[in-house]
C-alpha positions as CSV (number, residue, x, y, z in Angstrom):
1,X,0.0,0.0,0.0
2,X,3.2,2.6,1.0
3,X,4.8,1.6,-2.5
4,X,1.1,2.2,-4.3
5,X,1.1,6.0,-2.8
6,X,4.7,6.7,-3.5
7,X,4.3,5.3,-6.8
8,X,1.0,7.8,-7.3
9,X,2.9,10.6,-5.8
10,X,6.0,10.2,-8.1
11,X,3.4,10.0,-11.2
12,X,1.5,13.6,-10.1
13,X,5.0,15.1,-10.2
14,X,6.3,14.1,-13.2
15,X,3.2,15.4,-14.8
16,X,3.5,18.4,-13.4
17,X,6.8,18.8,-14.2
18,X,5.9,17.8,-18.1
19,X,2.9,20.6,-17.5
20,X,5.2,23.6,-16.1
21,X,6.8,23.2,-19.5
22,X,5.2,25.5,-22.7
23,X,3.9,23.7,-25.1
24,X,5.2,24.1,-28.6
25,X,2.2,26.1,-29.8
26,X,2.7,28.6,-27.2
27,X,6.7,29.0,-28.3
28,X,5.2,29.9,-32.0
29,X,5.8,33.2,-33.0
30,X,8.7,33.5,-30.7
31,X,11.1,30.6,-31.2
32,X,11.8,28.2,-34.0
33,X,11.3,24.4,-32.6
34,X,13.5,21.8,-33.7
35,X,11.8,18.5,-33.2
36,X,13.6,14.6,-33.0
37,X,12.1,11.9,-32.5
38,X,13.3,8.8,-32.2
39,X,11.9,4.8,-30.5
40,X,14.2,5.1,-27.9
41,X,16.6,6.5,-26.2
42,X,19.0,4.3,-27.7
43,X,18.7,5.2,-31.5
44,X,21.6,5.6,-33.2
45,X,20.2,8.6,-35.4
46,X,19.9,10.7,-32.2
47,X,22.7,9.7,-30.6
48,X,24.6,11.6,-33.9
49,X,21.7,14.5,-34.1
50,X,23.1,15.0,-30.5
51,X,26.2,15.1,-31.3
52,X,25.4,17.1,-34.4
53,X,24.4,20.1,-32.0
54,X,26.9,19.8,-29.3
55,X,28.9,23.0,-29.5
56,X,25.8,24.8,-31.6
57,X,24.2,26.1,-28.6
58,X,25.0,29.7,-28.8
59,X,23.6,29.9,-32.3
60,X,20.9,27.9,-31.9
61,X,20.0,30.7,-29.2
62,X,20.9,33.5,-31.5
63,X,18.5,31.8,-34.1
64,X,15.6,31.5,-31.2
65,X,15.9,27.7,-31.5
66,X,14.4,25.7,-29.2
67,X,15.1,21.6,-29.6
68,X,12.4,19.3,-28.3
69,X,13.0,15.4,-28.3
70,X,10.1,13.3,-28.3
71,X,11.9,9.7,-27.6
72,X,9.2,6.8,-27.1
73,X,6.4,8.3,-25.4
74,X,8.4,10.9,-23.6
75,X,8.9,14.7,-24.5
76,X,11.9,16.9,-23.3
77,X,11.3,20.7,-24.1
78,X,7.9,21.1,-24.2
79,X,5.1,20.5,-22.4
80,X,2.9,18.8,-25.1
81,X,1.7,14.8,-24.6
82,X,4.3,12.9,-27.6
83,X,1.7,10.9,-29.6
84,X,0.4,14.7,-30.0
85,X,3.6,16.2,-31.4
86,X,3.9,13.2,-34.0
87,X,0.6,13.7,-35.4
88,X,1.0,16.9,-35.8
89,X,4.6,17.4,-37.0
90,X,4.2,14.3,-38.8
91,X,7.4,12.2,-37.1
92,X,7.3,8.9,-36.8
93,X,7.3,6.3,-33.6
94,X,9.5,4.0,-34.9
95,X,12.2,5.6,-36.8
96,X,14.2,8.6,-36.3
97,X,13.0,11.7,-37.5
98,X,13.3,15.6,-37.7
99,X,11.2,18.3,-37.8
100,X,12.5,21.8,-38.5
101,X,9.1,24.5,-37.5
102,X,9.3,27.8,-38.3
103,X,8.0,30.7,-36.3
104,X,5.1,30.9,-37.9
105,X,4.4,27.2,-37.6
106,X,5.6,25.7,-40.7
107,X,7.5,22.8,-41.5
108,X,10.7,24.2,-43.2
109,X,12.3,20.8,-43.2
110,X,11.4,17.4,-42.4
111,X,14.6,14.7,-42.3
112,X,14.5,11.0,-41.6
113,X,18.7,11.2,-40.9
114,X,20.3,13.8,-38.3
115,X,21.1,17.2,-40.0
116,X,24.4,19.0,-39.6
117,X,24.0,22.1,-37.6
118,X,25.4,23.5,-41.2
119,X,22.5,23.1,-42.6
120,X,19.9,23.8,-39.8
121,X,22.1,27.4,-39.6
122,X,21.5,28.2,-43.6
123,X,17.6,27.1,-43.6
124,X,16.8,29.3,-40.4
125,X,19.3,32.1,-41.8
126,X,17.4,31.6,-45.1
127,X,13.5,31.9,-43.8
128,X,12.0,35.0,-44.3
129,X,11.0,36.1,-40.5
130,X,15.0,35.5,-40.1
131,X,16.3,37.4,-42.7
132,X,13.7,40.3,-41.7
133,X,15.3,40.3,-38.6
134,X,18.7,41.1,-39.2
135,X,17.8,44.4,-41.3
């Protein structure tokens, strides 16, 4: 009965904790969303999209990017339920997958492979709200 309560206790926090978090429709507008998801925390896709972005944080923030992993049926980043962000980003389950949203909530790039921080930095330097903002 003592494990049953600690066990409900420990389950009202974490979803609070996943709550206290914005969810990605509240950061449109404001921040550019870079979304990976992957089966587990295991893949070997977002073990390199990690990589990838180590050492890119300073110009992910200078590009208002916000990176929100959706591994299995957890999210880190937001606050939004993970079946919810595959549907609507349109990223899979089972495979690796990411999804670049603009600002204004567009899909600028979809990938099924990890993408170089190269390449994330010239699409977001290339979208229109971006370019608008360094006149």
């Amino acid at each position: 009965m003592r494990f049953r309560a600690i066990a409900v206790a420990l389950g009202s926090l974490a979803a609070m904790a996943a709550t206290s978090q914005p969810r990605v429709d509240s950061l449109l507008w404001k921040h550019r969303v870079l979304i990976l998801s992957a089966p587990s925390a295991s893949d070997p896709a977002l073990a390199t999209q990690r990589r990838l972005l180590r050492g890119w944080e300073q110009e992910a923030a200078d590009r208002d990017l916000t990176i929100v992993e959706v591994v299995g049926d957890n999210v880190r980043g937001a606050g939004d339920d993970a079946q919810h962000l595959r549907a609507r980003y349109r990223v899979s389950a089972r495979a690796f997958a990411a999804a670049l949203v603009g600002k204004d909530g567009h899909v600028a790039q979809y990938s099924a492979k990890p993408i170089s921080s190269g390449d994330l930095q010239s699409t977001i330097d290339a979208m229109p709200m971006r370019r608008a903002g360094e006149r």
